[in-house]
Structures are given as C-alpha cells and as structure tokens.
MARZA-386763 format. One record per residue (C-alpha): residue number from 1; residue in three letters; x, y, z. Coordinates in steps of 0.5 Angstrom, whole numbers, plus 500, padded with zeros to 3 digits. Last residue first. Example, Ala and Ser with C-alpha at 12.3 -4.5 7.8 and 13.67 -1.06 7.14 Angstrom:
2
> num; residu; u; v; w
> 2; SER; 527; 498; 514 $
> 1; ALA; 525; 491; 516 $
***
This chain:
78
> num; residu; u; v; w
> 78; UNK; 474; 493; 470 $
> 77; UNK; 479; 498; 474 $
> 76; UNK; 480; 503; 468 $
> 75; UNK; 473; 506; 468 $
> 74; UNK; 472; 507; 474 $
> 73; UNK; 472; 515; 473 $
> 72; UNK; 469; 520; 478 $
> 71; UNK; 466; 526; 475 $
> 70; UNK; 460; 526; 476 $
> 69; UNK; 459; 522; 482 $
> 68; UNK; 464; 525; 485 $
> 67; UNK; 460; 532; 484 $
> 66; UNK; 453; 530; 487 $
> 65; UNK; 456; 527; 493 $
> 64; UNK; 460; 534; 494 $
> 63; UNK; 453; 537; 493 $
> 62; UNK; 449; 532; 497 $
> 61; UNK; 455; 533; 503 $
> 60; UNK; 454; 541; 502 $
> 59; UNK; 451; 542; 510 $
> 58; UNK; 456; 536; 512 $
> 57; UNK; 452; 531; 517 $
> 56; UNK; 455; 526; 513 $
> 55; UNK; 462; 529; 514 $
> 54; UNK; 461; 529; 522 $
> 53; UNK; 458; 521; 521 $
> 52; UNK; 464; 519; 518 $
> 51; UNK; 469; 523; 522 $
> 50; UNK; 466; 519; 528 $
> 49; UNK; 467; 512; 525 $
> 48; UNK; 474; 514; 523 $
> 47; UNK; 475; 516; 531 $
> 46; UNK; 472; 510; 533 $
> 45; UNK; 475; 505; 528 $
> 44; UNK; 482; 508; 531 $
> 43; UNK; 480; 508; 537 $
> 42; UNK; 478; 500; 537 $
> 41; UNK; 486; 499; 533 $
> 40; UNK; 485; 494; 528 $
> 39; UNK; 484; 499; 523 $
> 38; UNK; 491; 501; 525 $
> 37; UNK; 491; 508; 520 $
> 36; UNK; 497; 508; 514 $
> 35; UNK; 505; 509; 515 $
> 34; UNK; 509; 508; 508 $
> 33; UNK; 516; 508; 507 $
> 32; UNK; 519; 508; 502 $
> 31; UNK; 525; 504; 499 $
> 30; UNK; 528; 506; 492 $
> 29; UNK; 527; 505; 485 $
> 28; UNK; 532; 506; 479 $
> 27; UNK; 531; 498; 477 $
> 26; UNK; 538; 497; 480 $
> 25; UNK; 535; 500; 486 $
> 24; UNK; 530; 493; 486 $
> 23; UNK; 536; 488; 484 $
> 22; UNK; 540; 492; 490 $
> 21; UNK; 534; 490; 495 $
> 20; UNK; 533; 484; 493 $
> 19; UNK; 541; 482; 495 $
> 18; UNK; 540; 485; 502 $
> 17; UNK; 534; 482; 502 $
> 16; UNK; 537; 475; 501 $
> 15; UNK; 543; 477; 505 $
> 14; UNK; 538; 479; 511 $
> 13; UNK; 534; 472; 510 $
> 12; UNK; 542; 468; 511 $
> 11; UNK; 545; 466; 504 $
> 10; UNK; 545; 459; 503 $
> 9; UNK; 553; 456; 503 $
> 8; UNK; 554; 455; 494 $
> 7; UNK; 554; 448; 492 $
> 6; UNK; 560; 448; 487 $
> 5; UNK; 558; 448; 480 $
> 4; UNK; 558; 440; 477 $
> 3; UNK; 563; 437; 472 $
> 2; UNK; 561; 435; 467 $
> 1; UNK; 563; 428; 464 $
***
C-alpha cells in the first residue's frame, strides 16, 4: 500500500507571496512599481478635464489631429 506525503501546514499569504515573488525573479523579472492618475479622485478628473479642453484649443491641434492619424498603427490590436 502507498504511503501518503505528509500534509504540509498551509503557508500564510506573506509566505505565498514571498514564494511567488522568488518563481518570478527565477524568470529574470523584477518588481515595479507604478504610480498612475487617481481618477476616482474629483480634482483629479477636474485637472485632466481642463488639460483636455487647453489641448483642444491648441493653435496646431488639427495638424497634430492630422499626423496621429497618419501614422498610428492599430493593427496588431484586432
């Protein structure tokens, strides 16, 4: 009769992520951190809101409109 493996003690979520962690770094990646625009955040949306509307008002925006359609390239995401 086969004997069983021994039940190991679950690891704890810090010992999980510690684990995954040195996995990834076995792979030759590194942690990043990445801080990006709150857009929950009123004044946030606010400030974003008002850049738009400058860029919109933008001499060259037609131009620059213009160019980006020309070379923008979407192909390889359909």
């Amino acid at each position: 009769m086969p004997t069983r493996p021994k039940a190991q003690k679950p690891k704890t979520p810090r010992q999980r992520m510690q684990a995954r962690r040195e996995r990834l770094r076995a792979q030759g990646l590194r942690p990043v951190q990445h801080w990006v625009p709150d857009l929950r955040d009123p004044r946030v949306r606010a400030e974003i809101q008002k850049e738009i509307a400058q860029l919109a008002r933008h001499p060259e925006n037609a131009e620059i409109d213009a160019w980006i359609e020309q070379v923008y390239d979407d192909s390889e995401w359909r």
